[in-house]
C-alpha positions as CSV (number, residue, x, y, z in Angstrom):
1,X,0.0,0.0,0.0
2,X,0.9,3.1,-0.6
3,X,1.0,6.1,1.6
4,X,0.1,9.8,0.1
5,X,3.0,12.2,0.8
6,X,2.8,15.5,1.6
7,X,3.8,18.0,-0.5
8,X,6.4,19.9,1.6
9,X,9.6,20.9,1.1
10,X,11.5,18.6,4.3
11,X,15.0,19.2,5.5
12,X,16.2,15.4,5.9
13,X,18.4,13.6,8.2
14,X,19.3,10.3,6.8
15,X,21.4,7.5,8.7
16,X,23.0,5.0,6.7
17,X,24.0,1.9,7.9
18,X,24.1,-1.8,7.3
19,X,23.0,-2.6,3.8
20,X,19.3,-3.4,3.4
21,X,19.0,-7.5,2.7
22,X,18.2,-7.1,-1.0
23,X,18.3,-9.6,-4.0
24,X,18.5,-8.8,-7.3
25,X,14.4,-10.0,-7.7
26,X,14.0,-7.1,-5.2
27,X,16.3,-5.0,-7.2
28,X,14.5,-5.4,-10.2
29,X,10.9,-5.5,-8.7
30,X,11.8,-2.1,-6.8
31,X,12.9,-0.4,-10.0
32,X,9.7,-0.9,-11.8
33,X,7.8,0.1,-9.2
34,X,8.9,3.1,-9.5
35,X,8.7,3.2,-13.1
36,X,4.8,2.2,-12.9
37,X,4.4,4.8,-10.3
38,X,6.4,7.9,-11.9
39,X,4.9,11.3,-13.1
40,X,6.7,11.3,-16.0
41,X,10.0,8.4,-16.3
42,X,8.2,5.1,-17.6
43,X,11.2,3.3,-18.8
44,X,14.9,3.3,-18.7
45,X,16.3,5.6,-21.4
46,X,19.9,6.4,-21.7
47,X,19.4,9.9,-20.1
48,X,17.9,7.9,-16.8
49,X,21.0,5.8,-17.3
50,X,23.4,8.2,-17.5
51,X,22.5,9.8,-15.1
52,X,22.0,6.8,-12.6
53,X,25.8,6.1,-13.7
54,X,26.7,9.5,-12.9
55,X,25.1,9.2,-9.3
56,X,26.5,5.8,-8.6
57,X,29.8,7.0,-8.3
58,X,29.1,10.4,-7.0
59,X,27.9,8.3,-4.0
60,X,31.7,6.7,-3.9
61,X,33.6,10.3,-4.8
62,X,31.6,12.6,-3.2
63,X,34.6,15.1,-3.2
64,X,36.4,14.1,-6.6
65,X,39.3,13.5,-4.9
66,X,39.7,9.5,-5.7
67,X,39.3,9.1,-9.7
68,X,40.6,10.1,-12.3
69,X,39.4,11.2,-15.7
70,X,40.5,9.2,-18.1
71,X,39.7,5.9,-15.3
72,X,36.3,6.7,-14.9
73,X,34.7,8.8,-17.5
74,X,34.9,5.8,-20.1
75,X,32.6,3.9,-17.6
76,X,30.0,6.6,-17.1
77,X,30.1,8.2,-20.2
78,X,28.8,5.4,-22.6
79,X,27.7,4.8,-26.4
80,X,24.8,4.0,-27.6
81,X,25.9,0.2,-28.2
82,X,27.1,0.0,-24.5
83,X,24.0,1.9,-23.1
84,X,21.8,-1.0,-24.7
85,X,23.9,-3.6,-23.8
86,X,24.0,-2.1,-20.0
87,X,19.6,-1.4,-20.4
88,X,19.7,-5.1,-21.5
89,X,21.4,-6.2,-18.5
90,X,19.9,-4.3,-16.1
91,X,16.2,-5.6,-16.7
92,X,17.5,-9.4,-16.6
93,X,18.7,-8.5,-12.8
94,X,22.7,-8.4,-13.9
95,X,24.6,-5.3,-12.0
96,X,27.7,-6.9,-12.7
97,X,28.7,-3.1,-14.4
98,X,27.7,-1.6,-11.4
99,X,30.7,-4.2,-9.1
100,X,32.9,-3.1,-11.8
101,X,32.6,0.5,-11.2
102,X,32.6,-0.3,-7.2
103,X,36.3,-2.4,-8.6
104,X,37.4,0.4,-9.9
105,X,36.9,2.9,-6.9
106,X,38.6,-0.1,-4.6
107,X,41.8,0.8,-6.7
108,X,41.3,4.3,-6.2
109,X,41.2,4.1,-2.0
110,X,44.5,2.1,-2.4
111,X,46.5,5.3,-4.6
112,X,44.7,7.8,-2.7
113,X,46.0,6.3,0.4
114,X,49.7,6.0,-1.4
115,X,49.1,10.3,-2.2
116,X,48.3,11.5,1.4
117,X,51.5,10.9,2.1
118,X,53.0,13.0,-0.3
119,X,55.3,16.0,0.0
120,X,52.7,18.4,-1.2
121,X,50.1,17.9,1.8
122,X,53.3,18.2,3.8
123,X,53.7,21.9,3.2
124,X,50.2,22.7,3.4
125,X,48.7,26.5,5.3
126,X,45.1,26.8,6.1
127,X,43.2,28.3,2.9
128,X,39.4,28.2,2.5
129,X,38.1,26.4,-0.6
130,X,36.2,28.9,-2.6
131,X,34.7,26.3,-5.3
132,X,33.8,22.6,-5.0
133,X,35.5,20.5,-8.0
134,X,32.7,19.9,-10.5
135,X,34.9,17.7,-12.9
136,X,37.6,14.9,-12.0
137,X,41.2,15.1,-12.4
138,X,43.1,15.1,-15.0
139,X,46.4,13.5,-13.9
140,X,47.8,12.0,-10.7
141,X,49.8,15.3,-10.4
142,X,46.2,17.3,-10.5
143,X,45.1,14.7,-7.9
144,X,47.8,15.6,-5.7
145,X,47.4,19.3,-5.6
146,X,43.5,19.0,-5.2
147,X,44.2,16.7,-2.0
148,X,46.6,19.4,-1.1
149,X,43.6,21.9,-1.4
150,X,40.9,20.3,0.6
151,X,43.4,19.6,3.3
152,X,44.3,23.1,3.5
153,X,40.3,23.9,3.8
154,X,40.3,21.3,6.2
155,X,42.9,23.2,8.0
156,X,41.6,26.6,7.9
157,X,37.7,25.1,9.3
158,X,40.1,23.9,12.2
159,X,41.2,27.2,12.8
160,X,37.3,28.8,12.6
161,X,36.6,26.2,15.3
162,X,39.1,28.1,17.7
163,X,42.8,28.1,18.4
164,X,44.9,24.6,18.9
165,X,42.6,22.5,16.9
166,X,44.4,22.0,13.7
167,X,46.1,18.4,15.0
168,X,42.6,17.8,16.6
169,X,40.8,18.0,13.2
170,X,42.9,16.4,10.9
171,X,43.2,13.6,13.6
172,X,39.3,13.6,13.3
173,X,39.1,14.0,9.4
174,X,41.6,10.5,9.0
175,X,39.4,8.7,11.3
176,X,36.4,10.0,9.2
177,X,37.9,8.7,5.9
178,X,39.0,5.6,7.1
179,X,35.6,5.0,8.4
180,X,34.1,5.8,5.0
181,X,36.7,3.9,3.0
182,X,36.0,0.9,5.4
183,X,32.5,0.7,4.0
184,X,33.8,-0.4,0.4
185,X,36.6,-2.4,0.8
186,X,36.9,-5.7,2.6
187,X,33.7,-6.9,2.6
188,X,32.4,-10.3,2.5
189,X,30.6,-10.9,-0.9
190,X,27.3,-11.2,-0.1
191,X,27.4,-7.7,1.6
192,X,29.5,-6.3,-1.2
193,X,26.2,-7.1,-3.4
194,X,24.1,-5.8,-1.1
195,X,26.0,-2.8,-1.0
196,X,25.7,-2.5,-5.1
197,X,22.3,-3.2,-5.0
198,X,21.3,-0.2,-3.0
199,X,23.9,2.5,-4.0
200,X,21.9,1.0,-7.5
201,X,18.6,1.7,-6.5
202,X,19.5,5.5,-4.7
203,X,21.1,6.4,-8.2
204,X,18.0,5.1,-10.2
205,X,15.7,6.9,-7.9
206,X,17.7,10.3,-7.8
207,X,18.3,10.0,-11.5
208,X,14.1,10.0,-11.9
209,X,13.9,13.3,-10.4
210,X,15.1,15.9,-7.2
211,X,12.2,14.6,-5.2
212,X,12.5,10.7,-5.8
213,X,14.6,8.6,-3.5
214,X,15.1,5.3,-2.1
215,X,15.7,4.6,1.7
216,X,17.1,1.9,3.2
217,X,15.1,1.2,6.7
218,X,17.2,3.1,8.5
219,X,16.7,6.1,6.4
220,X,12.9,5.8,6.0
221,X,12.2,5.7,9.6
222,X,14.6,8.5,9.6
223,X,12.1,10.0,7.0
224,X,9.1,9.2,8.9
225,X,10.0,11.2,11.9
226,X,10.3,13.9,9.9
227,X,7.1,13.9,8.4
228,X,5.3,13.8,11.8
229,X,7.5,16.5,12.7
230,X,8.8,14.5,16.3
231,X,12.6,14.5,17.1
232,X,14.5,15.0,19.6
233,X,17.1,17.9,18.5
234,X,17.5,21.8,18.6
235,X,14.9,22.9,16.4
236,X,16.9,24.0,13.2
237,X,16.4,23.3,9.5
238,X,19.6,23.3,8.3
239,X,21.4,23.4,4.5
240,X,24.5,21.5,3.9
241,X,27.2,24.1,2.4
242,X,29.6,21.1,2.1
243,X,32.2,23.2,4.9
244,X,29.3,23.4,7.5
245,X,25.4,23.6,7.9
246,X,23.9,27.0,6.9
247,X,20.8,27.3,9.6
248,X,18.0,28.1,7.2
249,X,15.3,28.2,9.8
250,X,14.8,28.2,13.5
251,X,11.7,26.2,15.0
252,X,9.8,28.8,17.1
253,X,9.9,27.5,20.8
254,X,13.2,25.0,20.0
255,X,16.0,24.9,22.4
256,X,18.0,26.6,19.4
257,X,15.5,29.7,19.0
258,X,14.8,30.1,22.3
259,X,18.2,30.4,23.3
260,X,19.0,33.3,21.4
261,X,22.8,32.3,20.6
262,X,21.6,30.5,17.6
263,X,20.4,32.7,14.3
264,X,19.1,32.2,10.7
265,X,22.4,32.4,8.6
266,X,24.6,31.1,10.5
267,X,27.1,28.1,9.9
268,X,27.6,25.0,12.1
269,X,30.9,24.1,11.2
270,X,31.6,21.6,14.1
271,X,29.5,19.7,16.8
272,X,30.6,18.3,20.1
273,X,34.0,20.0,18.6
274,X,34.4,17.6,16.0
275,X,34.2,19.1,12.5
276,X,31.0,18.4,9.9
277,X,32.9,19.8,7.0
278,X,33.0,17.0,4.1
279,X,30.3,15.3,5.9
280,X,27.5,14.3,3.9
281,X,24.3,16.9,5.8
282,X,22.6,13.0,6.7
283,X,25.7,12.2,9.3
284,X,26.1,15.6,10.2
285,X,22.4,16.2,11.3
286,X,23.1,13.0,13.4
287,X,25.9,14.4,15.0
288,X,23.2,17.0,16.3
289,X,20.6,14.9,17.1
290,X,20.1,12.6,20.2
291,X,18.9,11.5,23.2
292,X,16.5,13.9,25.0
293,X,17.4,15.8,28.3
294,X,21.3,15.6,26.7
295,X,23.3,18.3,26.1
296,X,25.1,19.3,22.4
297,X,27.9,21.9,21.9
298,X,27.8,23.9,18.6
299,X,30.4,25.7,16.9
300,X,28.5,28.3,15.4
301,X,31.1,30.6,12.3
302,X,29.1,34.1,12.0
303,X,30.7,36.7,9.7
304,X,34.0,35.1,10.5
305,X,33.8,35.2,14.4
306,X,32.9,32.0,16.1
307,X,30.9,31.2,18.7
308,X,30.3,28.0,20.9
309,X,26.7,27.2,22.3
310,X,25.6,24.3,24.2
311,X,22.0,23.4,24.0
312,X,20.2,20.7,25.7
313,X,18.3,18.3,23.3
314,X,14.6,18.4,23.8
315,X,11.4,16.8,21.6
316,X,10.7,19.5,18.7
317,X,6.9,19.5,17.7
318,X,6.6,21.2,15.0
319,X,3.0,20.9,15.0
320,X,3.3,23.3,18.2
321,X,4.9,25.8,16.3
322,X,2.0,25.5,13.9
323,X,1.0,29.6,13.9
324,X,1.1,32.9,15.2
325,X,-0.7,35.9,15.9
326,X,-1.1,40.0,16.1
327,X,-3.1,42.5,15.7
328,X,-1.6,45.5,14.1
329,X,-3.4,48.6,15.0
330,X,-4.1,51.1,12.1
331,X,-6.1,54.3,11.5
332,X,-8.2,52.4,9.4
333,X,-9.4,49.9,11.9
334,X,-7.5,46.5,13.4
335,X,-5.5,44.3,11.1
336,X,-4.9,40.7,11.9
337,X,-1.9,39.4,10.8
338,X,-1.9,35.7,10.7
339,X,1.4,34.2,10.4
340,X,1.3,30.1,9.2
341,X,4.1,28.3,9.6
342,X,2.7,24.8,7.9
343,X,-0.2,23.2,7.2
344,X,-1.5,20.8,9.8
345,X,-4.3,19.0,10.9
346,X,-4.9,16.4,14.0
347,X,-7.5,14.7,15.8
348,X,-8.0,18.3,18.0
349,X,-7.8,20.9,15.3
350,X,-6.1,22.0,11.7
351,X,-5.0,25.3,10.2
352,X,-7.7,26.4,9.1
353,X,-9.6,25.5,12.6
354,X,-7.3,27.7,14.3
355,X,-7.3,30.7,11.9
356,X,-11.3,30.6,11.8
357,X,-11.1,30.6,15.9
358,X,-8.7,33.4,16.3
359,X,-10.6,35.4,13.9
360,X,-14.2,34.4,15.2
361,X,-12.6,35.6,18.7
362,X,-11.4,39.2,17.7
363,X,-14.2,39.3,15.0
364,X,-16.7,39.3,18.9
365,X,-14.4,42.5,20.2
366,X,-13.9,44.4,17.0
367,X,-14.6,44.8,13.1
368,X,-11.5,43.6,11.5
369,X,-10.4,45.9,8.8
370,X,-8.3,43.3,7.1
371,X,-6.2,40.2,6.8
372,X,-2.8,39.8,6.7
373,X,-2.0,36.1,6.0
374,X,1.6,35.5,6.1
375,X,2.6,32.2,4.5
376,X,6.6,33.5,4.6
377,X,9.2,30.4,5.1
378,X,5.8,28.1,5.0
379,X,7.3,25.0,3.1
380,X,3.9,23.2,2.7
381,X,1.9,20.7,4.7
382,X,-1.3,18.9,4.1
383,X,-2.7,19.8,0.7
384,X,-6.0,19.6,2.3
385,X,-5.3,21.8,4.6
386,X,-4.5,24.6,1.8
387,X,-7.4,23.7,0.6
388,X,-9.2,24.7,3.7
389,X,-7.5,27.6,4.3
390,X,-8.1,29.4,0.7
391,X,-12.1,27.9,1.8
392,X,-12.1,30.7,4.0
393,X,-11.8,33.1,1.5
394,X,-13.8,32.4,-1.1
395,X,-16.9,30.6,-2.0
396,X,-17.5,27.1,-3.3
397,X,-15.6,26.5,-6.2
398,X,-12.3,24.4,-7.2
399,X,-9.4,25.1,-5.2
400,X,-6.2,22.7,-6.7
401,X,-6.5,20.3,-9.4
402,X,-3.6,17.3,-9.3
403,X,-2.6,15.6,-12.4
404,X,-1.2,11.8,-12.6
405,X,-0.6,9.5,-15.1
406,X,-2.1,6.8,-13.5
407,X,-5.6,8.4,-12.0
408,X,-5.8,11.7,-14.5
409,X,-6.8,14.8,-13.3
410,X,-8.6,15.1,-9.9
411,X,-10.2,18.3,-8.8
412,X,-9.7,19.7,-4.8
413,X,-12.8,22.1,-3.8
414,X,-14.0,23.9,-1.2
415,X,-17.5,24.0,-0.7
416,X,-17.6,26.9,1.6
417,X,-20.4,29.4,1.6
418,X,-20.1,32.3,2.3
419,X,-16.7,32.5,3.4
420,X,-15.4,33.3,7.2
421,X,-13.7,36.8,6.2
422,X,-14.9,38.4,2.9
423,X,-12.6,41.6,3.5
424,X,-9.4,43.0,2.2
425,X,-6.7,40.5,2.3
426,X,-2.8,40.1,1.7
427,X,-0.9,37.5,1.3
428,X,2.8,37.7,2.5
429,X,5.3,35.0,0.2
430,X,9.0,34.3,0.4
431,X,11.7,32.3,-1.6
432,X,10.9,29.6,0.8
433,X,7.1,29.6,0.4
434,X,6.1,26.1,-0.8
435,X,3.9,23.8,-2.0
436,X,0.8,24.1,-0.1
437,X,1.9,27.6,0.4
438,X,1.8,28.0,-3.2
439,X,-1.2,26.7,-3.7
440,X,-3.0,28.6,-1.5
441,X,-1.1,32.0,-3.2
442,X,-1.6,31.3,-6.0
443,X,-5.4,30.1,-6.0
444,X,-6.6,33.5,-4.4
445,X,-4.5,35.1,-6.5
446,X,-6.5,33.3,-9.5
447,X,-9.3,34.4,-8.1
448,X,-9.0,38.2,-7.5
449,X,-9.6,37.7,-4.4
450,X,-6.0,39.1,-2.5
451,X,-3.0,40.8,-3.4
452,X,0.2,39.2,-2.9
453,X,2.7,40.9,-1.6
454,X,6.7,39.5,-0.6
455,X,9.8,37.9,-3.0
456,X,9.5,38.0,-6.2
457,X,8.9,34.3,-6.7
458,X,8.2,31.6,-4.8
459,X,10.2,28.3,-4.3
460,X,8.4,26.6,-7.2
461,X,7.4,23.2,-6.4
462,X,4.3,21.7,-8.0
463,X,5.1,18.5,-7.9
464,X,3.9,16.0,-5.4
465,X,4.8,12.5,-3.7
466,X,3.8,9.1,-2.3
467,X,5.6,7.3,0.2
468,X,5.7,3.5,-0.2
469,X,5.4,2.4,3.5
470,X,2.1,1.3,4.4
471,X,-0.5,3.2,6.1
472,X,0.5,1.4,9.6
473,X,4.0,2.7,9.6
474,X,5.5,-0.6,9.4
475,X,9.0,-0.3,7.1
476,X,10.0,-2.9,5.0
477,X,13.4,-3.9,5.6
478,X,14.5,-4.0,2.3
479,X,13.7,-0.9,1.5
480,X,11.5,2.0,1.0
481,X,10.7,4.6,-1.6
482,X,9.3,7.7,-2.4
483,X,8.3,8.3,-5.8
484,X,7.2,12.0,-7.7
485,X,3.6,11.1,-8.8
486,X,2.5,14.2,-10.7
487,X,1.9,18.0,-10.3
488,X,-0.8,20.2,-9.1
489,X,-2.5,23.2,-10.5
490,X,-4.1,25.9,-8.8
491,X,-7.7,27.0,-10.4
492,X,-6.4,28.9,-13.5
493,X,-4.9,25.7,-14.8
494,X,-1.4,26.9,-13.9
495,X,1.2,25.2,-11.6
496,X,3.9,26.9,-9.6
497,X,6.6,23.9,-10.5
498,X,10.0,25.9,-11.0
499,X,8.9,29.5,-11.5
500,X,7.0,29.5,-8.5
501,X,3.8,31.9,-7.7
502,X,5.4,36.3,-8.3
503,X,3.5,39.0,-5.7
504,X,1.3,42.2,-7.0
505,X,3.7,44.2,-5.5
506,X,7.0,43.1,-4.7
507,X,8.5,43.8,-1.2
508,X,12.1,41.8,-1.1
509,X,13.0,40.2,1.9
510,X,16.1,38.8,3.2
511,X,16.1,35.7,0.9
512,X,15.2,37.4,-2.3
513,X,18.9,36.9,-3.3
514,X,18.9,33.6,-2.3
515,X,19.9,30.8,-4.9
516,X,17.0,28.4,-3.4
517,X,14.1,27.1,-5.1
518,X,13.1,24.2,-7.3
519,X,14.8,25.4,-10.5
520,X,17.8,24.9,-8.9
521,X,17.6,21.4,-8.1
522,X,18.8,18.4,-10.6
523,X,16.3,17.1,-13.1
524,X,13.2,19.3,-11.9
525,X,10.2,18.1,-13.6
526,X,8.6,20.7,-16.5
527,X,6.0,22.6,-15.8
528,X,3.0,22.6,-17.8
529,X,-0.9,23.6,-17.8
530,X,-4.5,22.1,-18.1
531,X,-7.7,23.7,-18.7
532,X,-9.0,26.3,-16.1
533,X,-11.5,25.6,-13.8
534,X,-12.9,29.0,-12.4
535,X,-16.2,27.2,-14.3
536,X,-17.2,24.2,-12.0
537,X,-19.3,21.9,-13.8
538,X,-18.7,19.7,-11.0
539,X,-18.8,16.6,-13.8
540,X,-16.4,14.4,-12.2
541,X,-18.7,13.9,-8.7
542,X,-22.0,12.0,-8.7
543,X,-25.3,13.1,-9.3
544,X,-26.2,13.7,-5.6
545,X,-23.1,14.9,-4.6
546,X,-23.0,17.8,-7.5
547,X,-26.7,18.7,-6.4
548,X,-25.4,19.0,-2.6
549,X,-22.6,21.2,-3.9
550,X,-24.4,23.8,-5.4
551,X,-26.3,24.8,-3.0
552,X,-23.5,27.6,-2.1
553,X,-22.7,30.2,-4.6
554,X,-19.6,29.7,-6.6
555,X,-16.6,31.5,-6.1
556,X,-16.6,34.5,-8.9
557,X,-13.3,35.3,-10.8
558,X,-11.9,38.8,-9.8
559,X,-10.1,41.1,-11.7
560,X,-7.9,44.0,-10.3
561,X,-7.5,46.5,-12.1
562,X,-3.6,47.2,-13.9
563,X,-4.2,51.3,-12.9
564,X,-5.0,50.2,-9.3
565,X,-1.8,47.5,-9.3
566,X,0.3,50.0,-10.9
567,X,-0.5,53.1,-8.1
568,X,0.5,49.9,-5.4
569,X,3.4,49.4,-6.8
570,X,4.7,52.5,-7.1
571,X,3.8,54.3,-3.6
572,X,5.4,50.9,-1.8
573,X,8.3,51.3,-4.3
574,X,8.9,55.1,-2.8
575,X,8.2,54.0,0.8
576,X,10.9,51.1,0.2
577,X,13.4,53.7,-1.1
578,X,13.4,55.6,2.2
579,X,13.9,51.8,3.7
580,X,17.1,52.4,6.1
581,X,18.8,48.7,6.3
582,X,22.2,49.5,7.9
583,X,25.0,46.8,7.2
584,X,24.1,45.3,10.0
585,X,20.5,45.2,9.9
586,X,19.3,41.9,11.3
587,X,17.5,38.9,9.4
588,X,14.8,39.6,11.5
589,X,14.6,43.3,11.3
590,X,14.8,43.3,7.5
591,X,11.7,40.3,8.4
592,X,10.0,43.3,10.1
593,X,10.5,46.0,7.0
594,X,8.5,44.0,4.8
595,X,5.9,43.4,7.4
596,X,5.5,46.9,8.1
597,X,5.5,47.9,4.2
598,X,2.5,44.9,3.7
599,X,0.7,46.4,5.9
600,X,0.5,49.7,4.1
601,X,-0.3,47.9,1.0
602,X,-3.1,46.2,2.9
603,X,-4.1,49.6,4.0
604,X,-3.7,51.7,0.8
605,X,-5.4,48.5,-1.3
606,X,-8.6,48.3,1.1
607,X,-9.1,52.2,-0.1
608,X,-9.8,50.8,-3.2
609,X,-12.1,47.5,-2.1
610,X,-15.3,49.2,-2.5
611,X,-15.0,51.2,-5.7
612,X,-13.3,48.1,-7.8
613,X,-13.9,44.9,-6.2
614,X,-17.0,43.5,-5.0
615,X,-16.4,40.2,-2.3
């Protein structure tokens, strides 16, 4: 059985250990699974292969420190001929490429061991690593000097951790290799084709798209914890930067935001004092990670200074972070701005149960003059969920649509009527506004019915994903997988996959600039459209059902006006010009610009509701 996956953008912390028990039946029976399953990969072409190749030994040479060129590139980079001959293979259960590839990188350990001893990592000084190497090297000579380079990086993180702790590190680093190396070499044969067999299947499934994955039980429980948003850690959604974790995100009410030593932007470079540089961000999140009540040291690298924080490990809810609240004063009467952080929904309440209570509670003490929903650094959720939400907005009418080669198109709806708050709304978007977020943008967006406001994109991600374990959370211990199943649209047909849902007026935040979002990830699925549905015919419900539905009135499409967008745009773009962000100016005071300058656009829009837009 098959378990629908949310579609949320999740910050992973993946353990690998022991090799799952597969055989090549499971190998094969896994594969087309996936194939069956996929939005858009239904067989192995030599793209899929390629890039599965590609991946299989990016899983061994992480760093490009152990091949060379002219070694490996003949075994990844295939003809035609040898691509059908390897395709052939493949589907009768032979990976006997795949051992010679793992043959190959066994030779590698044994030189790369012979280098480290050379007289060029001898003379090394500390020197940071600007670039990571993209291609291999050329000679063994090339191979030297890049070893030579990422022990001087090595070197100069020691020296960011604090003074003395050069011998330390490098002490640590060799253990670290050796440790890695161990895991490929000297194994006993039926591990070794274990070991094949599941680096196989993780390049297969990362080759199928950025979202696809295989897990070996460790990793999917790993993955499961996750998505119910329980684990014992500091509350911190990290990014590996391959020299240290960039901290993305802090969990409201998590032993890392709460102490205040921790902040958005800056790097983890060591934990417990031993470096996470060249760690892959699965063992490094580990490192971070334990039991609950006990205590874990950060080094923390911010603009070159370091600091070190101890934090004591506690359960992070997520779900208890779910939302918060104000009400912002204004001439024009109170505005309620209603920040989500996800979208959520348990056996007590949902998102959209606590927005309608918070508003049904000031609605009793005042007239609310307008909404401010602010879906900024919102990564998604339960689709259902955004469905509600946008319900409490606007009338009946379709909501998201989701497309899959296997079931079609299905259509989402609310069948709201009237809505809980019919007045001027914003809503606030970020770089990191996703999935559910996006939906919910986008679709009163599509509808007239609020100006947007924030970055000038969204993340982009319009795809969606199932999760193979069943629905009682039991994990199969030869694996698991999660598999892309198809996109979703918003009302006008559209979907946000890789450019992402663009604001009325644009108010840039602090990740504007930011290089994040779906287009930069490997073999993002296209975008595409299908036919509107601001017309509900309803046609794809029963009889009954469609006569139940319409007993609301359907949501009407709203237009506003290009003179009334334009005159938005240009009095926030000469308020923003007298913006005074000093060098220093804090991620959360630049957080608190945009705020402020939303509101005003909430404020000067709502001048307008009356004369142009009828709710």
């Amino acid at each position: 059985m098959i378990r629908f996956l949310l579609p949320a953008l999740f910050f992973l912390a993946l353990v690998a250990k022991e090799p799952p028990k597969l055989k090549v039946h499971d190998v094969t029976h896994r594969m087309e699974e996936m194939l069956r399953a996929h939005a858009q990969v239904q067989e192995i072409d030599n793209e899929i292969l390629e890039r599965t190749l590609a991946h299989f030994v990016e899983e061994m040479d992480r760093t490009k420190s152990y091949f060379l060129d002219h070694e490996i590139t003949p075994s990844i980079k295939l003809g035609e001929a040898e691509l059908y001959t390897l395709k052939k293979a493949i589907h009768r259960g032979d990976f006997q490429y795949f051992t010679h590839i793992l043959n190959l990188f066994k030779k590698a350990i044994v030189r790369h061991n012979t280098f480290l001893g050379h007289a060029k990592l001898q003379l090394v000084t500390p020197k940071k690593l600007e670039t990571k190497n993209e291609t291999f090297a050329l000679s063994e000579e090339e191979l030297i000097d890049r070893l030579a380079q990422l022990k001087a990086h090595t070197l100069y993180m020691a020296d960011q951790i604090g003074p003395n702790m050069q011998e330390r590190v490098l002490s640590w680093s060799e253990k670290k290799r050796i440790h890695f190396e161990q895991d490929w070499i000297g194994l006993p044969k039926e591990i070794e084709d274990r070991l094949v067999y599941s680096t196989f299947l993780k390049s297969f499934a990362r080759s199928l798209d950025s979202h696809t994955s295989y897990f070996t039980p460790d990793e999917a429980l790993d993955f499961l914890i996750h998505v119910q948003q329980r684990l014992y850690g500091i509350g911190a959604m990290l990014r590996d930067d391959f020299d240290g974790l960039n901290v993305l995100k802090l969990v409201e009410g998590g032993p890392a935001a709460r102490s205040g030593k921790v902040q958005v932007d800056d790097k983890i470079i060591a934990v417990n004092g031993e470096p996470v540089m060249g760690l892959s961000i699965q063992d490094a999140v580990a490192l971070i990670r334990g039991e609950k009540g006990t205590s874990v040291t950060l080094t923390l690298l911010r603009k070159d200074a370091h600091h070190v924080v101890a934090l004591a490990r506690e359960e992070v809810v997520v779900e208890e972070s779910r939302y918060t609240y104000e009400v912002i004063q204004t001439n024009e009467g109170p505005i309620l701005h209603f920040a989500l952080h996800s979208f959520y929904e348990d056996e007590n309440t949902s998102s959209s149960k606590d927005f309608k209570r918070v508003y049904d509670t000031l609605k009793k003490q005042k007239s609310i003059a307008g909404v401010l929903l602010d879906l900024r650094e919102n990564s998604g959720g339960l689709m259902s969920q955004a469905v509600e939400i946008a319900g409490l907005f606007i009338h009946r009418g379709v909501v998201a649509s989701v497309s899959d080669r296997i079931h079609g198109i299905y259509h989402m709806r609310t069948f709201q009527s009237p809505p809980a708050f019919r007045g001027p709304l914003a809503v606030m978007i970020d770089r990191a506004s996703a999935s559910s977020s996006e939906i919910v943008a986008q679709c009163l967006k599509d509808y007239g019915r609020a100006i947007l406001v924030g970055d000038s994109a969204t993340f982009g991600k319009g795809s969606y994903q199932v999760l193979s374990i069943d629905s009682r959370g039991s994990i199969d211990p030869k694996g698991e997988y999660r598999i892309t199943r198809g996109l979703y649209y918003t009302v006008s047909g559209n979907s946000p996959q890789l450019t992402g849902v663009a604001p009325h007026v644009e108010i840039p935040g602090p990740l504007n600039k930011l290089e994040i979002g779906e287009k930069h990830h490997k073999f993002a699925l296209p975008s595409n459209t299908i036919p509107s549905s601001f017309l509900d015919q309803m046609l794809d419900l029963n009889p009954l059902a469609r006569i139940r539905a319409k007993r609301g009135l359907q949501q009407q499409r709203l237009f506003i006006p290009e003179k009334i967008l334009n005159h938005l745009n240009r009095a926030s773009k000469e308020r923003q010009n007298k913006w005074k962000k000093q060098e220093g100016t804090t991620y959360d005071e630049e957080k608190k610009l945009v705020l402020d300058e939303a509101v005003e656009v909430l404020k000067h829009w709502s001048k307008f509701k009356e004369s142009s837009l009828t709710y």
